[in-house]
C-alpha positions, 0 to 999 in steps of 0.5 A: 849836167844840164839837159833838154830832152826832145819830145815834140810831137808826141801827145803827152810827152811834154807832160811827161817831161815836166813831171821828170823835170821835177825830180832830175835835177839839171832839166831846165827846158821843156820842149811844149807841143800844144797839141789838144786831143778832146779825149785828155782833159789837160786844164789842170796845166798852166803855163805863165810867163814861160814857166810851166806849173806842174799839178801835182795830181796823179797821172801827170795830171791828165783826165780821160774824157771817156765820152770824148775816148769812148765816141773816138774809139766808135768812130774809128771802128777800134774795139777795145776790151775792158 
């Protein structure tokens, strides 16, 4: 069966969803949100000729800029414990 699941919108669910593309079978539509936050480091992801290249580090293949979360999580008055 083949399918296209809906995630504009939400951040990293494009990431996500083309992680699980990988391993289900059918999955031949990624619906990409370009959206860029400076807290994620996404450079290991590329995008040629319409086709997405999945890294296949951990994590989706995102890295936390902890500057960039740290300084976000200042500025909106959030405290967090670690």
């Amino acid at each position: 069966m083949e399918t296209s699941p809906h995630t504009y919108g939400g951040g990293i669910s494009g990431y996500v969803t083309a992680h699980l593309a990988g391993l289900v079978g059918g999955l031949n539509f990624v619906e990409w949100d370009a959206a860029a936050f400076a807290e994620i480091d996404a450079s290991a992801w590329a995008i040629h000729d319409g086709l997405i290249e999945v890294p296949q580090s951990p994590g989706f293949g995102l890295e936390l800029d902890h500057r960039a979360f740290d300084a976000a999580v200042t500025h909106s008055g959030v405290t967090l414990r670690r």
